[in-house]
Every structure is written in C-alpha cells, then in structure tokens.
C-alpha positions as CSV (number, residue, x, y, z in Angstrom):
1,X,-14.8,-12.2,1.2
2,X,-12.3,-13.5,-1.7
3,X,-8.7,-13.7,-0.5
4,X,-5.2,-14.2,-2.5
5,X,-2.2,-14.1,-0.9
6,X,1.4,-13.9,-2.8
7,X,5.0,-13.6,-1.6
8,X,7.4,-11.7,-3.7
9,X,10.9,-10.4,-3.3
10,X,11.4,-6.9,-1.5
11,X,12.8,-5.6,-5.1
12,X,11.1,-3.1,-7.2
13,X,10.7,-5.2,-10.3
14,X,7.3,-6.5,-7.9
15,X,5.6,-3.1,-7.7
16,X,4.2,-3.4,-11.4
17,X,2.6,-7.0,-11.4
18,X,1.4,-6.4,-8.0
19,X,0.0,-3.2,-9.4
20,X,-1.7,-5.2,-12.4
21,X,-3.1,-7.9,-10.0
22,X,-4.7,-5.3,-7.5
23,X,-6.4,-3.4,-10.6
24,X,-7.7,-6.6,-12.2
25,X,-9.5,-7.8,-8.2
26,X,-10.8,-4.1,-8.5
27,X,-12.0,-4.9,-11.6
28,X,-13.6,-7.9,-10.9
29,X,-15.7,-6.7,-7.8
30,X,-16.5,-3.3,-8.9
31,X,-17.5,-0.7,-11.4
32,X,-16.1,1.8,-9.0
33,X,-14.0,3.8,-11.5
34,X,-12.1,5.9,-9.0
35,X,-10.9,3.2,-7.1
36,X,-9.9,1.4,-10.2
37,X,-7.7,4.6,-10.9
38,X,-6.0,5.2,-7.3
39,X,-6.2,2.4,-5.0
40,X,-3.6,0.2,-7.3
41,X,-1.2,3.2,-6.9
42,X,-1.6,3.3,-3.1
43,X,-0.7,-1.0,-2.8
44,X,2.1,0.1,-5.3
45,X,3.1,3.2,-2.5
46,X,3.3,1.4,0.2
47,X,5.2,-2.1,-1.5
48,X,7.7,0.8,-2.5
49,X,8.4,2.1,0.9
50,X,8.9,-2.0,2.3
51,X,11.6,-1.9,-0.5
52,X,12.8,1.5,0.1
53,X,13.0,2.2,3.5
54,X,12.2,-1.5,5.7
55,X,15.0,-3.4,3.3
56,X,17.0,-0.7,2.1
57,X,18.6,-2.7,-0.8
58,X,19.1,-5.9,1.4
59,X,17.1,-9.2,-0.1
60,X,13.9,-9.9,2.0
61,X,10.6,-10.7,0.9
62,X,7.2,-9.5,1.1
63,X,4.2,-11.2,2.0
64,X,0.6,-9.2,0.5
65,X,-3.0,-10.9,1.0
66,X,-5.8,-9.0,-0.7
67,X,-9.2,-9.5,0.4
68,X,-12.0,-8.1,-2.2
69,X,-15.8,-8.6,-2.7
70,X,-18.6,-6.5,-3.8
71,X,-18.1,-3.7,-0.7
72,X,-14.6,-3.3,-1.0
73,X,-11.2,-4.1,-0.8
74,X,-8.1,-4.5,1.8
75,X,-4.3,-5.6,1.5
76,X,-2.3,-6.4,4.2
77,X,1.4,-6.7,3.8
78,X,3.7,-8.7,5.9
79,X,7.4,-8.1,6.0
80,X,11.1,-8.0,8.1
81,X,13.1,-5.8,7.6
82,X,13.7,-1.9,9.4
83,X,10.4,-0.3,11.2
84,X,8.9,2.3,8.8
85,X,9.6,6.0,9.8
86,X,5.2,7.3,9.6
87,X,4.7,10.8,9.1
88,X,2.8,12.7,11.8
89,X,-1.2,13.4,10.8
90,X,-0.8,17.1,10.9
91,X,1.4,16.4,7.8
92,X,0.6,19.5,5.6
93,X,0.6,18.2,1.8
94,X,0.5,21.5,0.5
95,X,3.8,22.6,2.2
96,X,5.6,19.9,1.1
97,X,4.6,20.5,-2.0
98,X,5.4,24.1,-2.4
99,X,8.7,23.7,-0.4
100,X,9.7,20.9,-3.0
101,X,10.4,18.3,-0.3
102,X,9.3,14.8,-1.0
103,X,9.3,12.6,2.1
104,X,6.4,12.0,3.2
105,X,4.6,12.8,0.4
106,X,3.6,9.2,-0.8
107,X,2.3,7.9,2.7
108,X,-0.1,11.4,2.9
109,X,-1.4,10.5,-0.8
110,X,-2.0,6.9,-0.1
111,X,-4.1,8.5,3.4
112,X,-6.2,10.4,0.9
113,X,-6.6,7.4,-1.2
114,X,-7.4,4.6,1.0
115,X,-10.1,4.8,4.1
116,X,-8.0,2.8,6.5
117,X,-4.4,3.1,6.8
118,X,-2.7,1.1,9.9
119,X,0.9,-0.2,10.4
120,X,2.3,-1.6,13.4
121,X,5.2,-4.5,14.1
122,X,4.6,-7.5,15.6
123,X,6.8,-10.3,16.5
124,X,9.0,-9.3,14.9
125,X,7.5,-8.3,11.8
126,X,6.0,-5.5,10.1
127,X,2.7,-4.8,9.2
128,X,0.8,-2.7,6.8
129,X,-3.3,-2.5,5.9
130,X,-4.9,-0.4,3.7
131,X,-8.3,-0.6,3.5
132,X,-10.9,1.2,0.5
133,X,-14.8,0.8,0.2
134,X,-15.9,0.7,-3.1
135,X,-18.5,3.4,-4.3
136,X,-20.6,1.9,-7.2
C-alpha cells in the first residue's frame, strides 16, 4: 500500500488539484476506466462538503491521506470544523431529483460511487473515508 498525505486550506480553490492528484494515483495503479472517471469526483464531493458545511466560510484546513495499490484505493480526510449533517440510507435519489431539491444529493452519489463510505468525529475532529476497489 502506497500512501500520500497533503494538508490544504478548507477553500474551494483545493477541490481541483486534489481532484488532479486523486485521478493521476488512479492512474498509476489501474486501468480501471470507470474508477478513473468517478472516484476523483467523489474525493472532490466530499472535500466540498468539509468546505461547505464543517467550515462554512471560516479558515481551517484539511488534512487528506490517499492510500492506492494495484486492488484499490482509499482517502481519508481529517478536519475541525462543524459535524457534517449525513443523509439517512433510505435516501431516495430519484425523489430528490424529480422534486428539484439538492441536499443530499452529492453524499447519495458519492454512496453509489465509492464501496465504503464512513464518517465519524473523534477527539475532536472529523473524519471521512471513502473506500473504491478497482475492477481491471
């Protein structure tokens, strides 16, 4: 297992080379094309809902370790800030969709994206990991 860890600033001018970074490990480890196309948007999901709704527009940082080799990949992301609001599982895509109401809506597409999905806090700090075998 292959591990790089970065901080960055809680700001959204992050979410881009963070994207870029997570495509390029993907990349390196695998020829699994469909991973290559979503799992860089699910990191990039989840970094924007730190900033969004953990921060709020207050300065903070964000603390991301990837860890990639040939079977897959994981990012965990460490962070202060407020304790993220998580959708109930019986949240219905579809409804939200056709009632044109958004939250909620990127944390069920990063569940469809990724294999693992946790959060939790713990002293005092948050925690995300998203988790994605790769299918070569």
């Amino acid at each position: 297992m292959h591990r790089v860890k970065l901080r960055v600033p809680a700001s959204y001018k992050f979410l881009s080379p963070v994207f870029y970074l997570t495509e390029k490990l993907i990349e390196t480890f695998s020829s699994d094309e469909k991973a290559l196309a979503v799992f860089p948007l699910a990191v990039q999901e989840i970094m924007a809902n730190i900033i969004e709704h953990s921060y709020q527009g207050r300065e903070g940082e964000i603390a991301i370790m990837w860890e990639v080799d040939e079977e897959g990949i994981e990012v965990n992301f460490l962070f202060g800030g407020r304790r993220v609001e998580i959708p109930r599982r019986d949240f219905d895509l579809m409804k939200k969709m056709k009632e044109r109401r958004g939250r909620g809506l990127g944390l069920e597409i990063v569940r469809k994206i990724a294999d693992e999905m946790e959060y939790g806090k713990k002293g005092g700090k948050n925690w995300w990991r998203i988790a994605r075998k790769f299918r070569n």
